[in-house]
Short mmCIF file of the C-alpha atoms (twelve columns), coordinates in Angstrom:
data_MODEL
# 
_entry.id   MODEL 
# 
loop_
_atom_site.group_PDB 
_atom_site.id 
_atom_site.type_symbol 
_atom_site.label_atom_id 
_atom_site.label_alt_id 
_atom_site.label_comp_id 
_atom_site.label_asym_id 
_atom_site.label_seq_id 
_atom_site.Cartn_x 
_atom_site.Cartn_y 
_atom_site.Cartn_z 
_atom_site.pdbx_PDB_model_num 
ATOM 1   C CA . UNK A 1   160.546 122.645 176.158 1 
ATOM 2   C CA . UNK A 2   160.801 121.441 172.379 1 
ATOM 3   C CA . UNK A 3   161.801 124.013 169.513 1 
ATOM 4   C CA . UNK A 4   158.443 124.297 168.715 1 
ATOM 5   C CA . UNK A 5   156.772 125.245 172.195 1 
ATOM 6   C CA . UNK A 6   159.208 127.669 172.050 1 
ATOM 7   C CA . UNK A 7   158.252 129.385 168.760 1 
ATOM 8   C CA . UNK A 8   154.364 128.877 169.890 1 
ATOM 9   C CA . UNK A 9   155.702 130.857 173.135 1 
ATOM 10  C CA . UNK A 10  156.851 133.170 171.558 1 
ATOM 11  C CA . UNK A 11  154.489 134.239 169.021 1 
ATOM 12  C CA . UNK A 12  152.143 134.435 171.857 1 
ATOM 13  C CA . UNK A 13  153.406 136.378 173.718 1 
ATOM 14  C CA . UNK A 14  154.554 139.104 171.068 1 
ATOM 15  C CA . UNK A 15  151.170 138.807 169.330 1 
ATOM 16  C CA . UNK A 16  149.135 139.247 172.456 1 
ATOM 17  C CA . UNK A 17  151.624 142.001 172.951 1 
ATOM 18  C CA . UNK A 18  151.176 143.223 169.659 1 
ATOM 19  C CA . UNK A 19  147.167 142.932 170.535 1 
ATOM 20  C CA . UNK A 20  147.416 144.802 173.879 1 
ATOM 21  C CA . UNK A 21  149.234 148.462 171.862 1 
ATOM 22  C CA . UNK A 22  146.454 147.989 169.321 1 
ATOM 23  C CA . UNK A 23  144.077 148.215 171.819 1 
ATOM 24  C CA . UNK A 24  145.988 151.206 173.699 1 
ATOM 25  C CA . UNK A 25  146.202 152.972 170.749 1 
ATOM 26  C CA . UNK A 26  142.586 152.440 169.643 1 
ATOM 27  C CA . UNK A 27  141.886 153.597 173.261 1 
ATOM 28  C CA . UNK A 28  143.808 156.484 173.369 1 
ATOM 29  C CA . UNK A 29  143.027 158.088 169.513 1 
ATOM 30  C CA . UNK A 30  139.560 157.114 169.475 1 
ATOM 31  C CA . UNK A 31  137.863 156.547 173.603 1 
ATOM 32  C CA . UNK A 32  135.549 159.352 174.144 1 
ATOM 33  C CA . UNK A 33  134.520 160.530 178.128 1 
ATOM 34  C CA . UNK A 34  130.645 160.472 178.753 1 
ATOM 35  C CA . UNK A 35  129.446 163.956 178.046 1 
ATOM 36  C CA . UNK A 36  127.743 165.851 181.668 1 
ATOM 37  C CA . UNK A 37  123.802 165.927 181.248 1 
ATOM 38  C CA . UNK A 38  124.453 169.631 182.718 1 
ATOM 39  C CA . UNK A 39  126.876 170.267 179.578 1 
ATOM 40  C CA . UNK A 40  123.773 169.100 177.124 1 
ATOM 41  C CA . UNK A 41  120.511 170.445 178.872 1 
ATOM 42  C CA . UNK A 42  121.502 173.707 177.993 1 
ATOM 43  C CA . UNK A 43  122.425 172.878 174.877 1 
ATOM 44  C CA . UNK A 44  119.283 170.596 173.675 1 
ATOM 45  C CA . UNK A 45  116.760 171.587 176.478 1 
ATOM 46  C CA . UNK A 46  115.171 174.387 174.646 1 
ATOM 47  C CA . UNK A 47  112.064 175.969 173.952 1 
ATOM 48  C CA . UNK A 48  109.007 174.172 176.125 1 
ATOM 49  C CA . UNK A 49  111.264 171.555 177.747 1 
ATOM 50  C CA . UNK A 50  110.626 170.566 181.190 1 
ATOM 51  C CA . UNK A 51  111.363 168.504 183.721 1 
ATOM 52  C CA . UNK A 52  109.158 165.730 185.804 1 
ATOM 53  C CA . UNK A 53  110.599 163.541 188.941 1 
ATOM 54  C CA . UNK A 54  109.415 159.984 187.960 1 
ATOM 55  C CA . UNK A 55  110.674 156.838 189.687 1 
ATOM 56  C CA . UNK A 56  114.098 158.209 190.748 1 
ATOM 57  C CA . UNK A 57  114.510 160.318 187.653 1 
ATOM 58  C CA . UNK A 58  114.123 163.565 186.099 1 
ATOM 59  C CA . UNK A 59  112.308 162.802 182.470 1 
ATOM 60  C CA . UNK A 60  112.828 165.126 179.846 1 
ATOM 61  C CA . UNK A 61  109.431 166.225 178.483 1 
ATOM 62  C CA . UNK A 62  107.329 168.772 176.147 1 
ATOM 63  C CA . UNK A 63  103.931 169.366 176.550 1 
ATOM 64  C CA . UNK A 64  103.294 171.480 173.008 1 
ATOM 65  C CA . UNK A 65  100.093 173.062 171.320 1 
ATOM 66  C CA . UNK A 66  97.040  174.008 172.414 1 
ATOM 67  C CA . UNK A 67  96.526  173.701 176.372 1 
ATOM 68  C CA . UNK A 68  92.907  172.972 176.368 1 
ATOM 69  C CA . UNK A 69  93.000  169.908 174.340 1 
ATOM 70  C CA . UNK A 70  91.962  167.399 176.901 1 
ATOM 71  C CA . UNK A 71  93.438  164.222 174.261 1 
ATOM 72  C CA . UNK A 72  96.726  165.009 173.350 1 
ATOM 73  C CA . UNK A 73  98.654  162.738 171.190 1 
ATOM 74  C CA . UNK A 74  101.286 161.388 172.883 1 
ATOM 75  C CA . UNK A 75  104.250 160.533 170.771 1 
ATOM 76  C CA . UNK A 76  107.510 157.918 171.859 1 
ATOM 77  C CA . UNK A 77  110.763 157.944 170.040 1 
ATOM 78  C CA . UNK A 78  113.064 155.127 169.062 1 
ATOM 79  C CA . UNK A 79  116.201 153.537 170.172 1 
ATOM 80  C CA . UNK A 80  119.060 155.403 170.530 1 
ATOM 81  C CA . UNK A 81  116.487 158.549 169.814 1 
ATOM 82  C CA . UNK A 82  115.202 161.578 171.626 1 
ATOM 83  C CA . UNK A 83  112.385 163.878 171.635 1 
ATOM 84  C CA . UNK A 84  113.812 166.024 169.363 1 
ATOM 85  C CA . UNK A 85  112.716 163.286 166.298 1 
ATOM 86  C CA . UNK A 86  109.335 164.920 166.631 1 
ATOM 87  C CA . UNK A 87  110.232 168.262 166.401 1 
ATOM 88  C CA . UNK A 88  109.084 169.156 162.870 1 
ATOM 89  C CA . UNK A 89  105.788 166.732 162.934 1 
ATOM 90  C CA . UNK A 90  104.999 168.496 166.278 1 
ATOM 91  C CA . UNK A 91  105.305 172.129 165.012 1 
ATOM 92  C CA . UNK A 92  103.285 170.951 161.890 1 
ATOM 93  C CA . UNK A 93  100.298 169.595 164.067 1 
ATOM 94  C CA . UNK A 94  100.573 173.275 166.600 1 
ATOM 95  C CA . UNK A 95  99.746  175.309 163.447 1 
ATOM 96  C CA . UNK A 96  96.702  176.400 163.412 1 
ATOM 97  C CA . UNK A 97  95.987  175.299 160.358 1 
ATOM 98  C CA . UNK A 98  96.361  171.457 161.789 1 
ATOM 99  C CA . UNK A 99  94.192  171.993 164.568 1 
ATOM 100 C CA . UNK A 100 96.615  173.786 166.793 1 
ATOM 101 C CA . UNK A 101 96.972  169.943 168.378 1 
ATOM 102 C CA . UNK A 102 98.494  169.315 171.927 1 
ATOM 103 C CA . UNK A 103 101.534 167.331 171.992 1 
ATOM 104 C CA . UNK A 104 103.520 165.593 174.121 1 
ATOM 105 C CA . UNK A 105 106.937 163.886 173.319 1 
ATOM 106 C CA . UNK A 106 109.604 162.829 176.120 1 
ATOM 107 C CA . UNK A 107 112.924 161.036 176.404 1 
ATOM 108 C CA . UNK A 108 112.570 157.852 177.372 1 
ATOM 109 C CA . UNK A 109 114.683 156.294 180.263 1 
ATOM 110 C CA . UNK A 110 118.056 154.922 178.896 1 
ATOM 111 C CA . UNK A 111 118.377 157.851 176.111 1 
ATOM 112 C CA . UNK A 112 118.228 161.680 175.995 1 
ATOM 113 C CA . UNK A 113 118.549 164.138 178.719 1 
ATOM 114 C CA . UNK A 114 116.097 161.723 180.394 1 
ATOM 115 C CA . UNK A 115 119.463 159.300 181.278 1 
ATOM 116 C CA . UNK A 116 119.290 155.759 183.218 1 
ATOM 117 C CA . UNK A 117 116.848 154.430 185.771 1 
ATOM 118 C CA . UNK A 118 117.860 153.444 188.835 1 
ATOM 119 C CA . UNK A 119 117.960 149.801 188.638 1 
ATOM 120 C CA . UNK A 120 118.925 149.985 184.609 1 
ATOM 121 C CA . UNK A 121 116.946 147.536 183.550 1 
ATOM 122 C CA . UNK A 122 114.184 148.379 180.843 1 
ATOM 123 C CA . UNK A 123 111.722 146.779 179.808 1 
ATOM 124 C CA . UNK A 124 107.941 147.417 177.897 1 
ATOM 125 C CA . UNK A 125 106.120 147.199 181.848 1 
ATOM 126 C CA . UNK A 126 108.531 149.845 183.473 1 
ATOM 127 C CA . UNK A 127 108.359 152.067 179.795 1 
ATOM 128 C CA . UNK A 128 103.854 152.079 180.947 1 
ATOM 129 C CA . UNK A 129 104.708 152.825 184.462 1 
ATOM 130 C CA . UNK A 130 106.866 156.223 183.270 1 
ATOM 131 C CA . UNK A 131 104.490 157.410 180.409 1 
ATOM 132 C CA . UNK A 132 101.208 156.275 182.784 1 
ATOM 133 C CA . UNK A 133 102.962 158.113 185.944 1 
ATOM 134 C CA . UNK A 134 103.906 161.979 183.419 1 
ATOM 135 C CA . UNK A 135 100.652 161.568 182.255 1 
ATOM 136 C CA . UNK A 136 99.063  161.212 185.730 1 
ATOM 137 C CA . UNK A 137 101.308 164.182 186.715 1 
ATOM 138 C CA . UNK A 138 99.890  166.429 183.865 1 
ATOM 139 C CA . UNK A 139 96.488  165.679 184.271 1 
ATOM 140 C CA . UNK A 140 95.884  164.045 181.031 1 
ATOM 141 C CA . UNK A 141 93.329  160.748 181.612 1 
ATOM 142 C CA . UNK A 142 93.321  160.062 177.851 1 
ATOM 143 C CA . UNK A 143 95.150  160.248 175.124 1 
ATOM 144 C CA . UNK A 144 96.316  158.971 171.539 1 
ATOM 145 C CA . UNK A 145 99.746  157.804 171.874 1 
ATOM 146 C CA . UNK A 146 102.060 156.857 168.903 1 
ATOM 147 C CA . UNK A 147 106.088 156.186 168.492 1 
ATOM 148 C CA . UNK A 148 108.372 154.792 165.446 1 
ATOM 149 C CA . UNK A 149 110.321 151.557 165.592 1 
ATOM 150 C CA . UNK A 150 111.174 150.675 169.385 1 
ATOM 151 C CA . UNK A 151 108.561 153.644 170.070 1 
ATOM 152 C CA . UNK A 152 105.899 152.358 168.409 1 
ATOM 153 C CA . UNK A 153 105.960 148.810 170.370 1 
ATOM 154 C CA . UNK A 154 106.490 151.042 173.590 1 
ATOM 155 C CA . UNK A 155 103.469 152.817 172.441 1 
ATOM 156 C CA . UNK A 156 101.000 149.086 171.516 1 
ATOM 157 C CA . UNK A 157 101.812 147.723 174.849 1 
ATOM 158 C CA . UNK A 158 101.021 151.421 176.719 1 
ATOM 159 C CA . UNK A 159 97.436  150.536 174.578 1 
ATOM 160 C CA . UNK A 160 97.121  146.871 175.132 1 
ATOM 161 C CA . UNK A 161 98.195  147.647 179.083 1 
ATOM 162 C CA . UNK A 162 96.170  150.680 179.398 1 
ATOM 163 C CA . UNK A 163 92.848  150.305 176.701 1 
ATOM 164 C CA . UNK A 164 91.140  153.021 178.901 1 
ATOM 165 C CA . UNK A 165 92.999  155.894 178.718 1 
ATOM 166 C CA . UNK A 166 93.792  155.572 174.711 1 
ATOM 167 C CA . UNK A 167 91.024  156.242 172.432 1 
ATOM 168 C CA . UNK A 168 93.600  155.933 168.890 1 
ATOM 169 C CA . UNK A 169 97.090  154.492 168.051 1 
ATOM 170 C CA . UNK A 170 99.494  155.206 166.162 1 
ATOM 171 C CA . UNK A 171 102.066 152.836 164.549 1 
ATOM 172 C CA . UNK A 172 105.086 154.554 162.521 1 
ATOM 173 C CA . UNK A 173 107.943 151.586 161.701 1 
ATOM 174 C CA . UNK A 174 106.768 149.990 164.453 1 
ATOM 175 C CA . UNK A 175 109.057 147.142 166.496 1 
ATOM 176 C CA . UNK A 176 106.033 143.983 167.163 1 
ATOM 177 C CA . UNK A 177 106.942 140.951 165.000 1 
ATOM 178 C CA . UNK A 178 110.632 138.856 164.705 1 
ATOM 179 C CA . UNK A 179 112.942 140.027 162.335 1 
ATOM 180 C CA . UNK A 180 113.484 138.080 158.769 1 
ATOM 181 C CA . UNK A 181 115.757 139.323 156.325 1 
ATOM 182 C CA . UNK A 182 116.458 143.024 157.703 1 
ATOM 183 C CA . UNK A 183 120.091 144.719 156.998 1 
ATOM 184 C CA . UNK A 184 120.057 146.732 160.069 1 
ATOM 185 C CA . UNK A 185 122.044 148.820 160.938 1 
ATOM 186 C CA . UNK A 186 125.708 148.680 161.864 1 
ATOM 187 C CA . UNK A 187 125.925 150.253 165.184 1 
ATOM 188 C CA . UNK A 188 122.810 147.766 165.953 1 
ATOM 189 C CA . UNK A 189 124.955 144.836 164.380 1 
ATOM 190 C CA . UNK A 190 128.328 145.976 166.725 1 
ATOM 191 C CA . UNK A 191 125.602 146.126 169.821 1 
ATOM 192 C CA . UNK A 192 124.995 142.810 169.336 1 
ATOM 193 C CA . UNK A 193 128.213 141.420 169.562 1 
ATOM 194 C CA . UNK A 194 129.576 139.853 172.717 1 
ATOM 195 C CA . UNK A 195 132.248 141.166 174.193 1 
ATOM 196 C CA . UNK A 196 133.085 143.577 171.284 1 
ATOM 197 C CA . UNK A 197 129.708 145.405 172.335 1 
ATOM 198 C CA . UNK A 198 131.417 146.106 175.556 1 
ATOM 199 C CA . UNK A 199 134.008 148.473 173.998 1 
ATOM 200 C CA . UNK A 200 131.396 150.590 172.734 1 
ATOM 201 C CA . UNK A 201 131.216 152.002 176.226 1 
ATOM 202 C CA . UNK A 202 134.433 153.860 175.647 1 
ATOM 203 C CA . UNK A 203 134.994 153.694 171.752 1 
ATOM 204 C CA . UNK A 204 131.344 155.261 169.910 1 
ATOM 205 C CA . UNK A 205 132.543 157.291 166.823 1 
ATOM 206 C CA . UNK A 206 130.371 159.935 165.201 1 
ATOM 207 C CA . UNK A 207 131.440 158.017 162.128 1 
ATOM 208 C CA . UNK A 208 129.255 155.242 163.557 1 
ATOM 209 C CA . UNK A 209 126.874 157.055 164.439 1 
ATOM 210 C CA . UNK A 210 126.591 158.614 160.706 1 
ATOM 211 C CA . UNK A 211 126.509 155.185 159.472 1 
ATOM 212 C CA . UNK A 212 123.756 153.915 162.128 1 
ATOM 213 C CA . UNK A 213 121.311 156.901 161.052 1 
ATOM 214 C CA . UNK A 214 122.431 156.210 157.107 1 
ATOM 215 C CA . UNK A 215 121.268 152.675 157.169 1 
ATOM 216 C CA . UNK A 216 118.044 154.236 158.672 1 
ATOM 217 C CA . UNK A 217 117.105 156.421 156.187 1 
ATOM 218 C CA . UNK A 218 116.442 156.476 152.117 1 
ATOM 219 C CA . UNK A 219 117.223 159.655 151.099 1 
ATOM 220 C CA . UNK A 220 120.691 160.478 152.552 1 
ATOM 221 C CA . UNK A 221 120.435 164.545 151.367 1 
ATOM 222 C CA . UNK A 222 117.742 164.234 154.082 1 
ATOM 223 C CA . UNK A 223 120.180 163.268 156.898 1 
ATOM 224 C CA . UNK A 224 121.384 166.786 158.579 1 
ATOM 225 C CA . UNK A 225 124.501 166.995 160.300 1 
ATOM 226 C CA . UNK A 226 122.696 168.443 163.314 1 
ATOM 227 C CA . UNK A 227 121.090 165.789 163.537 1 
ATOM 228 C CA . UNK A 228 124.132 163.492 163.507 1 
ATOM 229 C CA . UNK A 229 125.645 165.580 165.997 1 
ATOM 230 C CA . UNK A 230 122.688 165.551 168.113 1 
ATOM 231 C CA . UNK A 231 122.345 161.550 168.233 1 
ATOM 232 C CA . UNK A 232 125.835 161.176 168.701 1 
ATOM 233 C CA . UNK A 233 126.506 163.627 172.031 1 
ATOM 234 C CA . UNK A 234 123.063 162.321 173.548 1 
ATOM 235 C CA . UNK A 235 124.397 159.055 173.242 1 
ATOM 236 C CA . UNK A 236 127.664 160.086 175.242 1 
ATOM 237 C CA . UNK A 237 125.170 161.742 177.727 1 
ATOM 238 C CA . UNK A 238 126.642 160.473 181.307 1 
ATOM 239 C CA . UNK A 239 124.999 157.067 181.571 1 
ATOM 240 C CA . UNK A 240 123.073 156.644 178.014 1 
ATOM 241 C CA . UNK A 241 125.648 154.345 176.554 1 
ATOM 242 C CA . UNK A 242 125.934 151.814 179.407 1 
ATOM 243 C CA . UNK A 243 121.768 151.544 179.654 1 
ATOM 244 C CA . UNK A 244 121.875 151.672 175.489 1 
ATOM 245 C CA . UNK A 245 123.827 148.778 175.761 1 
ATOM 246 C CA . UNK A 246 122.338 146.544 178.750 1 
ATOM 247 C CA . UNK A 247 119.142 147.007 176.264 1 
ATOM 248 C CA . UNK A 248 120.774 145.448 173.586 1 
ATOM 249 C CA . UNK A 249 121.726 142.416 175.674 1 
ATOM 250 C CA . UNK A 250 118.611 141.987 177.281 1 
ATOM 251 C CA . UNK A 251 116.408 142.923 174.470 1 
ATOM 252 C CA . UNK A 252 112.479 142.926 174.917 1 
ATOM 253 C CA . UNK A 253 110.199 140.384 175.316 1 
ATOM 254 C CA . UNK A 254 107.314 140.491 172.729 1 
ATOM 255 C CA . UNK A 255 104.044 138.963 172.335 1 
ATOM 256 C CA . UNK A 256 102.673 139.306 168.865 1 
ATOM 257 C CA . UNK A 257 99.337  138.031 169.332 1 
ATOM 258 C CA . UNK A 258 98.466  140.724 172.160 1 
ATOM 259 C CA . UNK A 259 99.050  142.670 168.917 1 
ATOM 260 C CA . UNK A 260 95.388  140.916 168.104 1 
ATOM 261 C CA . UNK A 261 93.981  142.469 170.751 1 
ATOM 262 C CA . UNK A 262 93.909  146.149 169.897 1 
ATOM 263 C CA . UNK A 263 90.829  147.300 169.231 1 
ATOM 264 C CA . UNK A 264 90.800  150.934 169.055 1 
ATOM 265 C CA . UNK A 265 91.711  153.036 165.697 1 
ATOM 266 C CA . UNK A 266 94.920  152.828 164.680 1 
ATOM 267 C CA . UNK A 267 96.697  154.309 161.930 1 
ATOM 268 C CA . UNK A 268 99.943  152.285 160.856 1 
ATOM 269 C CA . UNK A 269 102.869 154.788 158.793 1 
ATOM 270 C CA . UNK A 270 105.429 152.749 156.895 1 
ATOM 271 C CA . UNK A 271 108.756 153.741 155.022 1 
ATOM 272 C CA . UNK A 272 108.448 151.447 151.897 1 
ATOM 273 C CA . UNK A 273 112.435 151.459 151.846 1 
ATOM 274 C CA . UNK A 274 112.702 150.238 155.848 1 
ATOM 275 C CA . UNK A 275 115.847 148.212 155.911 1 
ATOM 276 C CA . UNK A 276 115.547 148.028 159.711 1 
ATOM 277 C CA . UNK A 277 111.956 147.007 159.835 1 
ATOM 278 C CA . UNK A 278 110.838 145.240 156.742 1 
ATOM 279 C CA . UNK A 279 107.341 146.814 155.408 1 
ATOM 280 C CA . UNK A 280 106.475 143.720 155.294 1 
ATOM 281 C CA . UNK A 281 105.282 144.370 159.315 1 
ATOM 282 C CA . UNK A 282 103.330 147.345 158.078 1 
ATOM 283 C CA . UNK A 283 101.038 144.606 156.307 1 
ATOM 284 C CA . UNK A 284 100.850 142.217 159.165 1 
ATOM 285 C CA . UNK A 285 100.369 145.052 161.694 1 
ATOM 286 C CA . UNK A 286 97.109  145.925 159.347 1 
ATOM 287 C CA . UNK A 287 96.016  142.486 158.834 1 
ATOM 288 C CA . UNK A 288 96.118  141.562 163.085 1 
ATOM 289 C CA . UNK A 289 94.305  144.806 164.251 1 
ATOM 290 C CA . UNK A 290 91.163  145.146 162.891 1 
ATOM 291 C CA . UNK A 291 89.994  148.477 163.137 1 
ATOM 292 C CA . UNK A 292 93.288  150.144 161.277 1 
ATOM 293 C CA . UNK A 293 94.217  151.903 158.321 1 
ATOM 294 C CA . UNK A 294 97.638  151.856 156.948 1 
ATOM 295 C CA . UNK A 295 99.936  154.470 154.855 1 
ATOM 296 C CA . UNK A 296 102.975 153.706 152.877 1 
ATOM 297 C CA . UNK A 297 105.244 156.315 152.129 1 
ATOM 298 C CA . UNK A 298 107.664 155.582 148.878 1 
ATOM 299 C CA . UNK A 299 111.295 156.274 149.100 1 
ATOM 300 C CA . UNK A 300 111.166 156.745 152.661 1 
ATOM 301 C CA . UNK A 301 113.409 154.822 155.170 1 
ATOM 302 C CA . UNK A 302 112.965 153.911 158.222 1 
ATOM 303 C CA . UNK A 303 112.462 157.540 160.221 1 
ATOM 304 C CA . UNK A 304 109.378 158.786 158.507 1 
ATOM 305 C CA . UNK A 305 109.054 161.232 160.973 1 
ATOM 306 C CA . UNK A 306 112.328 162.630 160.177 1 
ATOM 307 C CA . UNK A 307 112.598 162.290 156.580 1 
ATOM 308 C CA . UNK A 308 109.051 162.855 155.556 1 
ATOM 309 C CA . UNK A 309 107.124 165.070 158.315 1 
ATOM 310 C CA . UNK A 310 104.492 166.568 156.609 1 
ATOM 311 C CA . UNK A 311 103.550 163.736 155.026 1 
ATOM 312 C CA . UNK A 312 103.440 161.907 158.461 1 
ATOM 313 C CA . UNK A 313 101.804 165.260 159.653 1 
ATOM 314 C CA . UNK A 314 99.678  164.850 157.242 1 
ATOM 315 C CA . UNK A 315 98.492  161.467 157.854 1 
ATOM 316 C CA . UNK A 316 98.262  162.201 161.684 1 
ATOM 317 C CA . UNK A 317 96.083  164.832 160.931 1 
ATOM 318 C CA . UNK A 318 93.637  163.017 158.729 1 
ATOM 319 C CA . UNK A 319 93.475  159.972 161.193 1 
ATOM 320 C CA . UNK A 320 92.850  162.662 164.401 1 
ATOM 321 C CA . UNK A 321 90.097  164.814 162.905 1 
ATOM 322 C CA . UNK A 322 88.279  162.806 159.777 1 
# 
């Protein structure tokens, strides 16, 4: 072995060495244990949540507002999201004053106290099959369905799949066409890594998650720390991080021109400042379905239901009953 094999030898095997305490270390200070769904049902199923047995699960539901309304408005959270995003638009549209509206919000599979499916795979067909089979369950035969950013497309394919039972749409930040210039976020950016990605099954910081739900917003005096505690333990739900990330590595299939196809009303909500989802969309979403009407909201990011719910209220309100 020459001199210099020997020096390569050696700085091999001290720097992967060197490499292999790093990662202890990083393991040891900063690994976090999946958190039991037990542990945060009774912490964040409160109030009018329920539970419904759907293929091999138990999906996290609340059916809100006034019982006779035979249309509710059905409404589908994001990635990484819960129910709980609709929690101020949904108490907004029970007041009386709103027209006391029934509403239903859920957790989808692979987040929340909803957890993973069985086979984790997801995908827009088996998202139709859940929301279809709670609906069947509760008796509703139509509805108006809406969702923000991975919600929303969740919610156009439910309506392109399913024209019957949806009489209006609605579109808040909604995922549909490829990305162009976006920023995203960074805990979407570290998803999309290979093999790093994988470490995010043990290593997911609150710090990360801070910065995630920073990115996603405008106004950052918005951005409670509730809620940042909230994302971050629901993502350490037993389960949610593994699905979360075989998502991100099999990400959704999409065809923009069924987007075409829509024809019933649809209202379209857009954060002007959306550095996930470029505004741009809110335009082309307006332009491909016809019978639509859209709403920009100015300094608003990309969680108008979170950082501006009565104006989304608002809107909701003037699309259901004018």
């Amino acid at each position: 072995m020459t001199n210099l094999q020997q020096k390569l030898r050696s700085v091999f095997k001290y720097g992967l060495g060197t490499l292999v305490i790093i990662i202890i270390v990083a393991f040891s200070v900063f690994a976090q244990k999946d958190i039991s769904k037990q542990v945060l049902i009774k912490k964040y199923a409160t109030g009018n949540s329920k539970f419904m047995p759907i293929m091999g699960m138990q999906v996290h539901y609340r059916d809100e507002g006034n019982p006779q309304d035979s249309i509710p408005l059905v409404l589908i959270h994001g990635t990484s999201s819960s129910l709980h995003t609709w929690e101020k638009v949904t108490a907004i549209l029970n007041d009386a004053n709103h027209g006391n509206k029934r509403v239903i919000s859920l957790d989808m599979p692979a987040f929340g106290l909803t957890g993973p499916n069985l086979e984790n795979s997801y995908h827009y067909d088996n998202y139709t099959q859940v929301i279809d089979s709670l609906l069947i369950k509760l008796g509703v035969k139509k509805c108006m369905i809406g969702g923000n950013s991975l919600g929303g497309g969740i919610a156009w394919h439910y309506a392109v799949t399913l024209p019957q039972k949806v009489s209006k749409l609605v579109l808040i930040d909604a995922t549909g066409y490829p990305m162009k210039n976006e920023k995203g976020s960074l805990g979407f950016k570290i998803a999309q890594m290979p093999v790093i990605n994988n470490l995010l099954l043990f290593i997911t910081p609150k710090s990360l998650v801070r910065k995630s739900l920073e990115d996603a917003y405008y106004d950052l005096n918005l951005l409670e720390e509730t809620s940042v505690t909230r994302y971050h333990e629901l993502l350490l739900c037993e389960g949610n991080r593994k699905a979360t990330l075989s998502l991100f590595k099999h990400p959704f299939t999409q065809n923009t021109e069924l987007i075409k196809t829509i024809e019933m009303p649809t209202l379209i909500l857009w954060g002007k400042e959306d550095g996930l989802i470029s505004v741009e969309n809110a335009y082309r979403f307006n332009k491909d379905i016809k019978n639509s009407k859209l709403v920009i909201f100015n300094k608003v990011g990309h969680i108008p239901n979170e950082e501006a719910p009565q104006k989304v209220a608002e809107a909701i309100y003037d699309f259901i009953w004018n």
